[in-house]
C-alpha positions as CSV (number, residue, x, y, z in Angstrom):
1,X,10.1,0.5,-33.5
2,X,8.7,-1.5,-30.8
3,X,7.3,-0.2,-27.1
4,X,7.3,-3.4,-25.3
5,X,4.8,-3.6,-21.8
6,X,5.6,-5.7,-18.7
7,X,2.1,-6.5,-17.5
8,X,1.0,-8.8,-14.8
9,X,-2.1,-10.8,-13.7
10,X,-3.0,-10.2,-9.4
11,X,-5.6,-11.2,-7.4
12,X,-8.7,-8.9,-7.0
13,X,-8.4,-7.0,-4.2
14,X,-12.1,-7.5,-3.6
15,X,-12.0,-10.9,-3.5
16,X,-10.9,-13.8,-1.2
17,X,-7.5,-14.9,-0.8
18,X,-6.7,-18.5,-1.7
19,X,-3.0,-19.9,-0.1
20,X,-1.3,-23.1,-0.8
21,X,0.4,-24.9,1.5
22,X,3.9,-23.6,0.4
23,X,3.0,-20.0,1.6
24,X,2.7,-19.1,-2.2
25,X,-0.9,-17.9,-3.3
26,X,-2.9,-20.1,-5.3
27,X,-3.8,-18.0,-8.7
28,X,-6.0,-20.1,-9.9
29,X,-8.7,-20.2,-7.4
30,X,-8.9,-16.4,-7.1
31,X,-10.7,-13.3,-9.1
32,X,-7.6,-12.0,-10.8
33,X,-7.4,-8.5,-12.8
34,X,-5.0,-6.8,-14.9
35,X,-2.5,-4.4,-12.5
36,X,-3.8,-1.1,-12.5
37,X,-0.3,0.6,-12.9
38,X,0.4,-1.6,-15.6
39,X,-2.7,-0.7,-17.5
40,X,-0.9,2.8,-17.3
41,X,1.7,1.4,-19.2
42,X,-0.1,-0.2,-21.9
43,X,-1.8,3.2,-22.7
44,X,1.6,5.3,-22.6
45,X,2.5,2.8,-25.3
46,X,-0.5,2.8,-26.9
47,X,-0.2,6.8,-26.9
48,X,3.0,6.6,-28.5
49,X,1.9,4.3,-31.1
50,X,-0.4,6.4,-32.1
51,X,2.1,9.2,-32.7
52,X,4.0,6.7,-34.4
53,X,1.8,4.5,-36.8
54,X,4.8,2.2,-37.8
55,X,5.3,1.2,-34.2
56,X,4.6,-1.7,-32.6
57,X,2.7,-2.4,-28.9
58,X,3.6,-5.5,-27.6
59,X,2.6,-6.8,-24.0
60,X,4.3,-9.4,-22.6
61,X,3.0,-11.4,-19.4
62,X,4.3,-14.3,-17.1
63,X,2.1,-16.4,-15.6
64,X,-0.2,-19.7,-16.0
65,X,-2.0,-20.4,-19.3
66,X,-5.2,-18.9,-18.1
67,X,-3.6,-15.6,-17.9
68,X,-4.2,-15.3,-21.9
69,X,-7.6,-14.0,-20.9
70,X,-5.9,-10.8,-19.9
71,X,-3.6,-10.6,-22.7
72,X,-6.4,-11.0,-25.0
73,X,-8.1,-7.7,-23.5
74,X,-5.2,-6.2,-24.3
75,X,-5.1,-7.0,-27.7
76,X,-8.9,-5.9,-27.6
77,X,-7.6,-2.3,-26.6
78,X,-5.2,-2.0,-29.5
79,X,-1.9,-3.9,-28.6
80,X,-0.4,-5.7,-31.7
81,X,0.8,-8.8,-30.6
82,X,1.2,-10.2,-27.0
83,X,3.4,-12.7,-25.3
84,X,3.1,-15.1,-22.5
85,X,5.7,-16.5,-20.6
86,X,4.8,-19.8,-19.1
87,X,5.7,-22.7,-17.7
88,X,6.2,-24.8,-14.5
89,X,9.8,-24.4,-14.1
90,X,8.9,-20.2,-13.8
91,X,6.3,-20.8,-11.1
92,X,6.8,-19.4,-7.5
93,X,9.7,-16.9,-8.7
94,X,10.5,-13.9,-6.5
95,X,11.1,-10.6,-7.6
96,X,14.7,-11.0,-9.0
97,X,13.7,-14.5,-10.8
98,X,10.6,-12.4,-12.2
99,X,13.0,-9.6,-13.4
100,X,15.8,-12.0,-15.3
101,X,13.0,-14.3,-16.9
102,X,11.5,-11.5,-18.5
103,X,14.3,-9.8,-19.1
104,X,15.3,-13.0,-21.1
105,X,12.0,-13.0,-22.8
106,X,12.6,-8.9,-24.0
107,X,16.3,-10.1,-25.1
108,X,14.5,-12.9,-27.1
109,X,12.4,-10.7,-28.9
110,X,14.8,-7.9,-29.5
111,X,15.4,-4.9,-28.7
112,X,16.6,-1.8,-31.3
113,X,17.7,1.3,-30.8
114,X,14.2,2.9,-31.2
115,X,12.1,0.5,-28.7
116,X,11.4,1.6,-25.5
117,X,10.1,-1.0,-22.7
118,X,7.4,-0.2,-20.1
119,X,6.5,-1.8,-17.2
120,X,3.9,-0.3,-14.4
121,X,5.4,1.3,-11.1
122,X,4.6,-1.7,-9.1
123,X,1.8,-5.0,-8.6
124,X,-0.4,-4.6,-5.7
125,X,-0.1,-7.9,-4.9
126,X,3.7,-7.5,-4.3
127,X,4.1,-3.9,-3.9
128,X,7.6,-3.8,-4.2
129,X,8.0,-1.8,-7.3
130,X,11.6,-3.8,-8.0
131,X,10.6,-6.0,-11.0
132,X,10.8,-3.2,-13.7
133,X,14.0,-1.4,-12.5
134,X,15.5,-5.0,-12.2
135,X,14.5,-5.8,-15.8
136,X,16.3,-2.2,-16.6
137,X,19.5,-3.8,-14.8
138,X,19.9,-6.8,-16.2
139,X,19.2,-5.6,-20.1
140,X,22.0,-2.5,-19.6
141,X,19.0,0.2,-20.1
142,X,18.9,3.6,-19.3
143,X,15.3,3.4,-16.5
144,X,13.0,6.5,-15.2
145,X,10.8,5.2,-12.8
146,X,7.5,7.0,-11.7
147,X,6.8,8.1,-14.8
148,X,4.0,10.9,-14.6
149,X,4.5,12.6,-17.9
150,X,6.7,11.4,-21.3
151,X,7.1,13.2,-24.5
152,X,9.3,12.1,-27.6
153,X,11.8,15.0,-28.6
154,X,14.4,15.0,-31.5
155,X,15.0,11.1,-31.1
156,X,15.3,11.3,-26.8
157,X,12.2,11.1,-24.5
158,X,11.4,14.0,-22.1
159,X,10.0,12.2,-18.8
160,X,8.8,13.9,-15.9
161,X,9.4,12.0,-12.8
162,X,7.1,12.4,-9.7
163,X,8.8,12.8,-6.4
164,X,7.3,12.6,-3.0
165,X,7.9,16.8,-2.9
166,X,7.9,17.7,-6.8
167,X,8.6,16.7,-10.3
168,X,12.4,15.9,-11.9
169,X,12.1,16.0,-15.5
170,X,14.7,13.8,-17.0
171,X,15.8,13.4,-21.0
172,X,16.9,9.7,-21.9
173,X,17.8,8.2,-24.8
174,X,16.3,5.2,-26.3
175,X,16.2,1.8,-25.8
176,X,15.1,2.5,-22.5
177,X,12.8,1.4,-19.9
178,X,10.0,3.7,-17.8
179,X,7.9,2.7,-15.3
180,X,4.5,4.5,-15.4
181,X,2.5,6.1,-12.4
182,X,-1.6,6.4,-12.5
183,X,-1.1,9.8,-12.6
184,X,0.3,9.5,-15.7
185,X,-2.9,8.7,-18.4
186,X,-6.6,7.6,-17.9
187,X,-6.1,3.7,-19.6
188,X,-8.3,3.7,-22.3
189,X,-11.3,0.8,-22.9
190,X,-11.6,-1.9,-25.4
191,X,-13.7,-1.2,-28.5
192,X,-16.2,-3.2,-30.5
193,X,-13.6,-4.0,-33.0
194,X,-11.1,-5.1,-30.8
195,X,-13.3,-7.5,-29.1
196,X,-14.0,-8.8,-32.4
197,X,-10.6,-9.2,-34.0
198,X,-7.9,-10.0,-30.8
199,X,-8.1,-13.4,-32.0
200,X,-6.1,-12.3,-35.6
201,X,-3.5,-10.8,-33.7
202,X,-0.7,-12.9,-32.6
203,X,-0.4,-14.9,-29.1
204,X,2.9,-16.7,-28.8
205,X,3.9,-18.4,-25.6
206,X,7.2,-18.8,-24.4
207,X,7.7,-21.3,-22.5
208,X,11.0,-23.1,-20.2
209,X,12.6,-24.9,-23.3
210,X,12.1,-21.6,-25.6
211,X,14.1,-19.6,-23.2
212,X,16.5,-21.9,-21.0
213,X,19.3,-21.0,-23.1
214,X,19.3,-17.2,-23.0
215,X,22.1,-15.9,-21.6
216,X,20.4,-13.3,-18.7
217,X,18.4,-16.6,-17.6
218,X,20.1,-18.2,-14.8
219,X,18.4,-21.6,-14.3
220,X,19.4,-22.3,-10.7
221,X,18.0,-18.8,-9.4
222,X,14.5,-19.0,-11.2
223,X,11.2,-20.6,-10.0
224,X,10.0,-21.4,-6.1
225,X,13.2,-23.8,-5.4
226,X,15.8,-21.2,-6.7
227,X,14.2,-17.4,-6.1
228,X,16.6,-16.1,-3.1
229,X,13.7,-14.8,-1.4
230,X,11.1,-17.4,0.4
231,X,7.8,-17.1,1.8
232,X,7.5,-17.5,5.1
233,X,3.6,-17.1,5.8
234,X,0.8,-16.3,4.3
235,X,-3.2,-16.1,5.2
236,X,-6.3,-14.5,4.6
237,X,-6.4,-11.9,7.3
238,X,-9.1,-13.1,9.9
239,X,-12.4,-11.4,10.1
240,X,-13.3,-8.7,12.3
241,X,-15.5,-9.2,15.2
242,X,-19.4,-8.0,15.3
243,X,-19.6,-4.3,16.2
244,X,-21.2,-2.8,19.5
245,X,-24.3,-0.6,18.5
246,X,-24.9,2.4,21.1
247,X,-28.0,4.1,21.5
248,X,-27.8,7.7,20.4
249,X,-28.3,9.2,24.1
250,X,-26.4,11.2,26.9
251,X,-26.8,7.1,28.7
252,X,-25.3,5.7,26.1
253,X,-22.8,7.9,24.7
254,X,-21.5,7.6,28.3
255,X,-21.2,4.0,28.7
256,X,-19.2,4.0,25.2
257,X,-16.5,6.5,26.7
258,X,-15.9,4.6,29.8
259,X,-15.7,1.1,27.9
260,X,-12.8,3.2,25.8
261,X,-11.0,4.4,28.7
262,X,-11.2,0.9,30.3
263,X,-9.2,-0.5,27.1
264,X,-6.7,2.6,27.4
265,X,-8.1,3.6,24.2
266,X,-9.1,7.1,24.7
């Protein structure tokens, strides 16, 4: 049994905002973090597991080499093994190249009729929560997105689904895939012993020539050059102006309504 977690390095939010000049963002000059919904993820699985002592967590990643640093905290919280996808060729993918290169990375590791895959609801630096129900579509899975509750019962899952106006709860079958809400869990921390024994735990990287050949991989519709969508712009947004300070009297107070009706603002 194997639950299998989509995770993905993003930029810190808190940070600046580093663009090259194709319009794509330039990873390796920002702060980057692990996605908050898909640390959600990881802990669902890591939930399970521990119902489930002969399963297996493994998180899977694409992105650069440096994004091992995340992977290894993972390992640190209590994933099993973990799995980078990397490689020049995958750079600059869209949404729907994302989706079938990591769908051919879960085909290549397998999937059995007890595994379930997880992915988070969406990236923030994207935001387009699409990646996990694509993945869902292209491995023939059954999917419950917005995950906010999952239980195992008799050999099915019992998912409750959060809606903008209520809960749906939903029983699938297995293999399936869920993408998890933060409403869901509170992710849990690394421990002392995790930080001192990732490194026994295995790493593997995938790479271009590892999976070219699996079938869900289409060659001409992965990376920058061959991701249907394109990137038009993109920039640091620019930075506000000083502020006005007003003096705390009747004078004052005054002379800031009138400057606000002049600009039709009030």
């Amino acid at each position: 049994m194997k639950y299998i977690v989509c995770v993905k390095q993003v930029p810190n939010t808190s940070g600046k905002v580093a663009v090259k000049e194709d319009g794509t963002m330039d990873r390796s000059k920002m702060a980057t973090i692990i996605n908050p919904d898909d640390l959600n993820a990881v802990e669902a699985a890591l939930a399970l597991r521990d119902e489930n002592p002969d399963a297996k967590v493994i998180v899977i990643s694409m992105g650069p080499p440096p994004a091992k640093g995340m992977l290894h905290e993972l390992l640190a919280m209590g994933a099993d093994e973990a799995v980078l996808v990397s490689g020049r060729e995958f750079g600059g993918s869209d949404t729907f190249a994302t989706s079938q290169i990591l769908a051919g990375a879960i085909a290549h590791i397998g999937l059995d009729k007890d595994d379930i895959v997880f992915c988070g609801r969406q990236a923030i630096d994207g935001d387009t929560a699409q990646v996990g129900p694509q993945i869902a579509e292209k491995l023939g899975l059954p999917q419950v997105s917005y995950a906010a509750d999952i239980q195992q019962k008799d050999g099915t899952l019992m998912v409750k689904r959060m809606l903008e106006d209520g809960y749906m709860t939903i029983e699938v079958e297995t293999p399936c895939l869920l993408t998890c809400i933060k409403e869901l869990n509170k992710p849990r921390y690394m421990t002392v012993r995790g930080v001192l024994e990732f490194d026994q735990k295995p790493l593997t990287v995938f790479d271009f020539e590892t999976l070219k050949d699996e079938p869900l991989i289409e060659l001409d519709t992965i990376g920058l050059k061959g991701s249907p969508t394109n990137v038009y712009k993109s920039f640091s947004p620019p930075a506000k102006g000083e502020g006005v300070r007003v003096e705390a009297t009747a004078d004052g107070i005054r002379g800031m309504v009138e400057d606000l009706c002049e600009k039709h603002i009030v």
